[in-house]
C-alpha positions in Angstrom: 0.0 0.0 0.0 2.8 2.4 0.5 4.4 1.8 -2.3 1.4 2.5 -4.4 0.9 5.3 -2.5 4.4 6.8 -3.7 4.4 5.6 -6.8 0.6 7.5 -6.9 2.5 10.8 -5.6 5.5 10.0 -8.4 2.6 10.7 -11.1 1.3 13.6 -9.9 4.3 15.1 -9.6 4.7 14.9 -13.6 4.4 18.0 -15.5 1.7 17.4 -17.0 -0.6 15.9 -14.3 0.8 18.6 -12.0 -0.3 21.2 -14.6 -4.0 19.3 -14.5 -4.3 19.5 -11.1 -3.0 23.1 -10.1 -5.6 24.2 -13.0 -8.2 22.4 -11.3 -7.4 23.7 -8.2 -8.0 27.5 -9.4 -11.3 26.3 -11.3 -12.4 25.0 -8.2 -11.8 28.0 -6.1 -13.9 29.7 -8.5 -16.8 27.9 -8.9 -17.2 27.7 -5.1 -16.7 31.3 -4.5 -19.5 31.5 -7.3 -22.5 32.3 -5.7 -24.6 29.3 -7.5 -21.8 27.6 -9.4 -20.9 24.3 -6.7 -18.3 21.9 -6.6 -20.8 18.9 -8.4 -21.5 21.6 -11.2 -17.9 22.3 -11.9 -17.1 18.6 -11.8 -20.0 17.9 -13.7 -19.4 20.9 -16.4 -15.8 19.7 -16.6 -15.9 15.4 -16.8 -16.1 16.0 -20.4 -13.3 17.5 -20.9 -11.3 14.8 -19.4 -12.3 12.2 -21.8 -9.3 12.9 -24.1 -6.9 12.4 -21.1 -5.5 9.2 -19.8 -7.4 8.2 -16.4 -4.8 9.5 -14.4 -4.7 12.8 -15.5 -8.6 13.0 -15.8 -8.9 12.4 -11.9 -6.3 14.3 -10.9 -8.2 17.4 -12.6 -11.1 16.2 -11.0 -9.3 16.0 -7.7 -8.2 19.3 -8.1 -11.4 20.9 -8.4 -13.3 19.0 -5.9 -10.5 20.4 -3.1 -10.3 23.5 -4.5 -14.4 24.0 -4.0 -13.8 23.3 -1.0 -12.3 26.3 0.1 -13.4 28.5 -2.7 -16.8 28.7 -0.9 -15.1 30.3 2.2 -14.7 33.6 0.0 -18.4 34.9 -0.4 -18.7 33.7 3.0 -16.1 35.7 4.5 -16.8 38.6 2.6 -20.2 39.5 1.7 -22.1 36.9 4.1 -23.0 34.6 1.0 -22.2 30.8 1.3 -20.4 29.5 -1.9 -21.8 26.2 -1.3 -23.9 24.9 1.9 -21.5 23.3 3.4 -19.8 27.0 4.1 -23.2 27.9 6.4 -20.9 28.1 9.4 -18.1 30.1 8.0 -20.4 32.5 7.5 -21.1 33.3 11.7 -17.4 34.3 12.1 -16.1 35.2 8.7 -18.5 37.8 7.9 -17.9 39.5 11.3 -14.2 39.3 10.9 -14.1 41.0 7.5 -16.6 43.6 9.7 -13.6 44.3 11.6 -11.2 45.1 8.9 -10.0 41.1 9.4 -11.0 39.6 6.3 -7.3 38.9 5.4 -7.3 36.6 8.5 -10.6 34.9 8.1 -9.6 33.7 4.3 -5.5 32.7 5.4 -7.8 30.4 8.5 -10.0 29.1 5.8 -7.5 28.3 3.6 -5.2 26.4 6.5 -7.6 24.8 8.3 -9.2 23.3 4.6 -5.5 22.1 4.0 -5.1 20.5 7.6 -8.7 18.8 7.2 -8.2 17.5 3.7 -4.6 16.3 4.7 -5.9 14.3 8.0 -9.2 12.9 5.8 -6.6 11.5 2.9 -4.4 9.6 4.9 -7.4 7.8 6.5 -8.8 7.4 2.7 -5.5 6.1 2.0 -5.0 3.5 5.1 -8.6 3.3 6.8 -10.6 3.0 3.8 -11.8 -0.7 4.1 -13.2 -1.1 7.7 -14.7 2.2 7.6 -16.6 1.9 4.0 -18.2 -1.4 6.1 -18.9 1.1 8.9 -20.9 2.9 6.3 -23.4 0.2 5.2 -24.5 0.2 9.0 -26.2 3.8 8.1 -29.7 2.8 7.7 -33.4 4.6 8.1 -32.9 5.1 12.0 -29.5 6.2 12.0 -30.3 9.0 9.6 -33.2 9.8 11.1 -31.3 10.5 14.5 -28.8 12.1 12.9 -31.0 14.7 11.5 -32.2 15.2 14.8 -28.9 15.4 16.3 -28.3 18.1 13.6 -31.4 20.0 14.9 -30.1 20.4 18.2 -27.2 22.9 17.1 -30.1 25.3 17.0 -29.4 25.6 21.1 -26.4 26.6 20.1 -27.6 29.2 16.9 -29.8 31.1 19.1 -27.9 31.0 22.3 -30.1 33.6 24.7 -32.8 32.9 22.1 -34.0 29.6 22.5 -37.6 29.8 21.4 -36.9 31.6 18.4 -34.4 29.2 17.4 -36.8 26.4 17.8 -39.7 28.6 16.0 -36.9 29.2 13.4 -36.2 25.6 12.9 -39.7 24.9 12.9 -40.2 27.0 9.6 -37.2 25.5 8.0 -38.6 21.9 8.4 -41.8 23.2 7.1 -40.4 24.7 3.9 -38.4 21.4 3.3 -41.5 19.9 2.7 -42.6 21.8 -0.2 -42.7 19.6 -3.1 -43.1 15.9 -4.1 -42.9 13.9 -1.2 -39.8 11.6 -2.0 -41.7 8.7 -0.5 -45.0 8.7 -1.3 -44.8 11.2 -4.2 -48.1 13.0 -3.0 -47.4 16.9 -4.3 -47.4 19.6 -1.0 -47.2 23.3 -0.5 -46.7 24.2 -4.3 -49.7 26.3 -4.7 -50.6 25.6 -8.2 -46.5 25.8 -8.9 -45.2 23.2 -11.3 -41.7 24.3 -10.7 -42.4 23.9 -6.7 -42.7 20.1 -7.4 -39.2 20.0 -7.3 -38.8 21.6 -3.8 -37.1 24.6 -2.8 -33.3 25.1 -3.7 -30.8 25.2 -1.1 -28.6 28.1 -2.8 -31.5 29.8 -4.1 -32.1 30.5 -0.1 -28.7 30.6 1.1 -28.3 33.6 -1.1 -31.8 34.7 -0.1 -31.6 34.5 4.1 -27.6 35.3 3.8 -26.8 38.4 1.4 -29.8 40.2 0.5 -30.5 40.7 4.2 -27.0 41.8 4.6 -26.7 44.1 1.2 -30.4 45.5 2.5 -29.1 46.5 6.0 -25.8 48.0 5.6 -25.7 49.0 2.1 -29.3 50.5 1.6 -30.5 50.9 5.2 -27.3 52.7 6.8 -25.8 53.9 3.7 -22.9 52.7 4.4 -19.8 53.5 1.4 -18.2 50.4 1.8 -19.4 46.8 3.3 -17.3 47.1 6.4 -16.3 50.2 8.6 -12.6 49.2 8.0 -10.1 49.0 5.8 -8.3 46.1 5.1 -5.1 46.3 4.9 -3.8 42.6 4.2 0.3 42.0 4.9 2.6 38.7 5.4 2.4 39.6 8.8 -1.5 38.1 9.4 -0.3 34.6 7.4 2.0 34.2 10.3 -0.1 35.2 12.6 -2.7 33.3 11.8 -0.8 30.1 11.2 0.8 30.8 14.6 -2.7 31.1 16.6 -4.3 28.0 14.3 -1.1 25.7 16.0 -2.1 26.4 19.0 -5.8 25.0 18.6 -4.8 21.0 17.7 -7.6 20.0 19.4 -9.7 21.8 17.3 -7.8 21.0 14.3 -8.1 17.3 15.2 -11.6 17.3 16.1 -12.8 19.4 13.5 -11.1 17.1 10.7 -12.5 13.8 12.2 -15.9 15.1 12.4 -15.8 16.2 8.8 -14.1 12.6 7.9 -16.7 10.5 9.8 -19.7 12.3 8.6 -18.6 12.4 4.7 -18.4 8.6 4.5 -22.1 8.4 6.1 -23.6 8.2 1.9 -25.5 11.7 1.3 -24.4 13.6 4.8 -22.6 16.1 3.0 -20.4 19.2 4.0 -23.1 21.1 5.1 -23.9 18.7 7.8 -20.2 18.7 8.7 -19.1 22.2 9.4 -22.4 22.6 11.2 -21.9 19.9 13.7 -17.9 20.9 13.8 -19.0 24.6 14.7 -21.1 23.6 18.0 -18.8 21.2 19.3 -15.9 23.8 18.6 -18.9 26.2 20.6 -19.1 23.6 23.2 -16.0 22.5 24.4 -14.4 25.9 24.2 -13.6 27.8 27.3 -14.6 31.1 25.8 -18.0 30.3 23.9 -19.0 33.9 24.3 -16.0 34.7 21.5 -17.9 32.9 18.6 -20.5 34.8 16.0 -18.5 37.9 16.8 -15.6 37.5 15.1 -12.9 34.7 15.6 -11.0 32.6 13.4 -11.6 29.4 15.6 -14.9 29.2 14.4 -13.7 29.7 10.4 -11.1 27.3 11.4 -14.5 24.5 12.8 -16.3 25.0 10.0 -13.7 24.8 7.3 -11.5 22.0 8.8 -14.9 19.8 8.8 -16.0 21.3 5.2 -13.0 20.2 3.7 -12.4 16.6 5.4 -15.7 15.9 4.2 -14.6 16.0 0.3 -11.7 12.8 0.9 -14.4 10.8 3.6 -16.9 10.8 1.1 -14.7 9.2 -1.2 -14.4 6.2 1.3 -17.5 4.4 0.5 -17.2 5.5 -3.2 -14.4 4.2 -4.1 -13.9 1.0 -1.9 -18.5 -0.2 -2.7 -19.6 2.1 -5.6 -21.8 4.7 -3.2 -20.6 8.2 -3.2 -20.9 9.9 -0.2 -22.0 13.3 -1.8 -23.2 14.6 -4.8 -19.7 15.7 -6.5 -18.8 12.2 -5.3 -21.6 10.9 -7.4 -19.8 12.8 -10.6 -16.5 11.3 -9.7 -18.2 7.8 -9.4 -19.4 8.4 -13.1 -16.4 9.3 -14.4 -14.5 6.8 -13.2 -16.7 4.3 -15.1 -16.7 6.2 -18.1 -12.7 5.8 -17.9 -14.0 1.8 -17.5 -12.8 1.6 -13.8 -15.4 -0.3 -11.1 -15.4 0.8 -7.6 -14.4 -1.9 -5.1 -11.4 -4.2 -5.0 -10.2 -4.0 -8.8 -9.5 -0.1 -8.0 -6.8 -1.1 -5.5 -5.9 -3.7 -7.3 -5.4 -4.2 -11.4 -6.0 0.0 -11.6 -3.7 0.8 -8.2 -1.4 3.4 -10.4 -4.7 5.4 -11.0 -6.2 5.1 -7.6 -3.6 6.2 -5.9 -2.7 8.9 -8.3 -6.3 10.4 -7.5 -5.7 9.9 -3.9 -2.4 11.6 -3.9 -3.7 14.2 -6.5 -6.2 15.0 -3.3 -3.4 15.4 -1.1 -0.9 17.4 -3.3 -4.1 19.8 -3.8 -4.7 20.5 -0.5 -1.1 21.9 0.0 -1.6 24.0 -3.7 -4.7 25.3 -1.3 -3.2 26.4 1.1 -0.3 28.1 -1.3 -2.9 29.9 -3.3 -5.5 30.2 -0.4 -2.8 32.7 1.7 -1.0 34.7 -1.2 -4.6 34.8 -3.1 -5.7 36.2 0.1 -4.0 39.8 -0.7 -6.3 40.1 -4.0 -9.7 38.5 -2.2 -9.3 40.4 0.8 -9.6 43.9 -1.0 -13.1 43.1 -2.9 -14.9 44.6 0.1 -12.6 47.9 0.5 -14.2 48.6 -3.1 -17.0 51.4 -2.7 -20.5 49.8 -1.6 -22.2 51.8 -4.9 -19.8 49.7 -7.0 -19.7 46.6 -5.2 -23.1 46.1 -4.3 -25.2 46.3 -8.1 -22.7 43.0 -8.8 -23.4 41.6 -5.7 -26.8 41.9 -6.0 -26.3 40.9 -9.7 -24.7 37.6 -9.0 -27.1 36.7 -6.7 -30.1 37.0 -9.0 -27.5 35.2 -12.3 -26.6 32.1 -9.6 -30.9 31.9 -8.3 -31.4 31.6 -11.8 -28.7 29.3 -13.3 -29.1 26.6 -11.0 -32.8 25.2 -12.4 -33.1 27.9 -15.3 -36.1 28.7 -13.4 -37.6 32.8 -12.8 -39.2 31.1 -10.0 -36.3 30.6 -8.3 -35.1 34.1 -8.3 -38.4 35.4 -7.1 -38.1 33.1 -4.1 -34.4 34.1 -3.5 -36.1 37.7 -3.2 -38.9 36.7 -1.2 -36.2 35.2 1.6 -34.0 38.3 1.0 -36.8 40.1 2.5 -37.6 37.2 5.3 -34.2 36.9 6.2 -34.0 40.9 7.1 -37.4 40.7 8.8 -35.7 37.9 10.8 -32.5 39.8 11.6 -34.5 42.5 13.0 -36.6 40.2 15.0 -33.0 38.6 16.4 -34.0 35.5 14.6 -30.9 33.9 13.5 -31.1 33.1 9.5 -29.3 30.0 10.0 -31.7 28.2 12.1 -34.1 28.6 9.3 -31.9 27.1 6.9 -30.8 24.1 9.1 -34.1 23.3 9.1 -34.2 23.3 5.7 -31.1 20.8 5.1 -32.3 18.6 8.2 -35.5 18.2 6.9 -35.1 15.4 4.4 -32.9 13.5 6.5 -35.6 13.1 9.1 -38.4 13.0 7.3 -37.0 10.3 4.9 -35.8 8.7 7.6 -38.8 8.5 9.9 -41.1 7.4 7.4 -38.6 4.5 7.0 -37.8 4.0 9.8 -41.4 2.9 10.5 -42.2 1.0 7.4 -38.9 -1.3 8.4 -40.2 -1.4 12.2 -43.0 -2.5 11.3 -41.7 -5.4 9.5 -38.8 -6.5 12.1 -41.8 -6.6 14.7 -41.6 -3.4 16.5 -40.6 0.1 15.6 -39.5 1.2 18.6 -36.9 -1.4 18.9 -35.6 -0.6 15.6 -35.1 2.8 16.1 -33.8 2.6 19.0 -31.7 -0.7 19.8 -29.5 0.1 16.5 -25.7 0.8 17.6 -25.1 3.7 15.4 -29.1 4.8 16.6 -27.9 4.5 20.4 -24.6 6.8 20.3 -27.0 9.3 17.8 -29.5 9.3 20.5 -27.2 9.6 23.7 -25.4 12.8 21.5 -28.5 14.3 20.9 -29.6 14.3 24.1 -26.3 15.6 25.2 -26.5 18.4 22.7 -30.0 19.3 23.4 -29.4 19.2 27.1 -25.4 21.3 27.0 -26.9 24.8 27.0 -29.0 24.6 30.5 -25.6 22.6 32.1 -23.7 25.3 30.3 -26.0 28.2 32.4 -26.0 26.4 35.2 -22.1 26.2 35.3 -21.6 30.0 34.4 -23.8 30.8 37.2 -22.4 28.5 39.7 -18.6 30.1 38.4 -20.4 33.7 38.8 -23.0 33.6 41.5 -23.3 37.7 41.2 -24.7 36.8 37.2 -27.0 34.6 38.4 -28.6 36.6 41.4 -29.2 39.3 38.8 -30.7 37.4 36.0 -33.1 36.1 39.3 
């Protein structure tokens, strides 16, 4: 295995592969910093292209675009409070109010470290863990995503910390408007009100841009009249890449845990990075001696979100390549082209087509360093978007948002919903509902839906559907951590109070 490996890393270092990936590496960056354009359209847009290549070369492109989306998204995040992709949700709480402070230089050097150190960590356990874990996968069934939408759910206590009940009302209306269109199960047609283009449910971009930017562009731009997006200048300099890599080695807890939690939840088939970051964010939140720090402005919570985001990308790559089930939509594209090339997942890749396999694994691994290169020098040109005058800046913004709504589905619809949750999400902001809540609800909502429904048809026929839900491994540890998470915020009060009677006799 390790000599494949090196021989994999001998053919990516050739000129021409090398070439193949670094270009892939800059495609990706843009098509995740694309409001609209994601890392499965870019691979999709671009498998063509790599028919006339040899295998190797084909997945190494490939390999270099799916890393490089993974930090791409971290841009629009950072800068103007637009996710790239949904799996940069989280970046959003402390990027946006970094590059608030003038700090957007050291938001996008954390985002582009931390998605080096959680793609590096993820492809050495593709590399030697891939087998027993791609078994672990087929253990995922009805219950255990079920429970781990709900364990998802949870990190609303930590969303709408001081807010609780809007959190939950939040969450609640996010569930609700996952709903809308053809049930996936029974295929009866809800909430489309007359709608064909309903039937295919609301987008997930379409209202990331909605409940993110528009809000955002609304408020500061038009409300305040502000001349630029933040009150500060940034001034980026070689001194914040230290700096930042300095204060990001001091956090290898986070680092660690951040990059398992991403690894662990890409090879669960369909999780995705969204999930990821998301979880990685409130047990950064949690175990933190200083929760108070995050949503205000601190690169341990870019360095959560994208550690998990980009770990995600080489875990869901587990069950792909070892049984043929991608862990994630662009891992779907990747599974296609590999069979285009004529390559079957399982055995034969490690065996009669090692050379390619572990070329594409290495190509994974040499792109995560070509990250973090171009993540930290590009971060002198990205940081200075937002120092360019708000009357300029903001008709593109606005302009990209409406171009992405609508090149997703090719659908007008779309844009006018993106509007109508432009106008939600700022009604929500002034209401100190959190966006976000609203959205995880969204994402969740499949996952437990799906999965209850299920869940109970599969009871049913084992005999009890209790007991399957319930008595499942996986199901068990889901349960016990979503108890745990539902449950940390009143231990967490209780604590601070205990630490600082004073607070507590005052909040009496």
């Amino acid at each position: 295995m390790l000599d494949a490996a090196i021989s994999g890393l001998g053919h990516v270092f050739e000129f021409y592969n090398f070439l193949s990936l670094f270009i892939g590496v800059v495609m990706g960056i843009l098509f995740g910093a694309l409001p609209g354009l994601t890392a499965t359209m870019g691979l999709a847009l671009l498998v063509p292209f790599t028919f006339t290549m040899s295998p190797a070369s084909g997945l190494i492109m490939l390999a270099g675009i799916y890393v490089g989306s993974m930090y791409g998204d971290a841009i629009p995040a950072t800068l103007i409070n637009t996710p790239g992709t949904p799996a940069a949700i989280a970046t959003t709480f402390d990027g946006f109010p970094l590059a608030q402070k003038g700090m957007a230089q050291h938001a996008l050097v954390t985002a582009a470290v931390a998605s080096s150190f959680g793609s590096l960590l993820a492809n050495i356990v593709l590399a030697f863990a891939a087998p027993p874990l791609a078994e672990a996968s087929l253990k995922f069934g009805p219950s255990e995503y079920f429970w781990l939408g709900v364990f998802g759910l949870t990190i609303i206590a930590t969303l709408s910390s001081g807010f609780i009940f809007k959190g939950l009302l939040g969450g609640a209306m996010g569930l609700i408007l996952s709903t809308v269109g053809m049930s996936p199960l029974g295929g009866d047609v809800r909430l489309t009100f007359g709608f064909p283009e309903l039937q295919a449910g609301i987008d997930l971009i379409v209202a990331l841009i909605g409940f993110f930017c528009l809000p955002e562009i609304l408020t500061s731009i038009v409300g305040q009249r502000r001349r630029s997006y933040t009150s500060r200048q940034v001034n980026p300099s070689l001194k914040v890449i230290g700096e930042v890599i300095r204060d990001l080695f001091r956090q290898p807890v986070l680092m660690l845990r951040s990059s398992f939690i991403g690894t662990i939840i890409g090879f669960a088939p369909g999780a995705g990075g969204n999930i990821a970051s998301m979880v990685s964010y409130n047990e950064a939140v949690r175990w933190d001696k200083h929760p108070e720090e995050y949503g205000k402005g601190t690169i341990k919570g870019v360095a959560a979100s994208e550690a998990a985001n980009s770990a995600m990308a080489p875990g869901s790559l587990i069950p792909l390549l070892t049984l043929g089930i991608p862990g994630s939509p662009p891992a779907a594209v990747i599974l296609g082209a590999l069979m285009l090339h004529g390559m079957r997942p399982g055995a034969e890749l490690f065996s009669a087509y090692a050379d390619v396999t572990y070329a594409f694994i290495m190509g994974l691994l040499v792109a995560a360093f070509l990250v973090t290169l171009i993540g930290t020098f590009g971060s002198f040109v990205f940081s200075r978007i937002i120092n360019i005058p708000a009357r300029f800046l903001a008709p593109v913004v606005v302009f990209m948002t409406i171009l992405g709504s609508y090149a997703i589905r090719n659908n007008v619809l779309d844009v006018w919903i993106m509007l109508v949750f432009g106008i939600i999400g700022l009604v929500s902001n002034k209401l100190k509902f959190h966006p976000a809540t609203i959205v995880l609800g969204l994402i969740l909502g499949p996952f437990v839906e799906e999965g209850l429904v299920q869940s109970i048809l599969a009871g049913k026929a084992a005999g009890s559907v209790i007991r399957y839900m319930t008595l499942q491994p996986i199901s068990m540890v889901l349960i016990a951590m979503s108890l745990m998470s539902a449950l940390w915020p009143l231990y967490a009060s209780w604590r601070e109070k205990k630490r600082n009677p004073a607070r507590g006799a005052r909040e009496k």
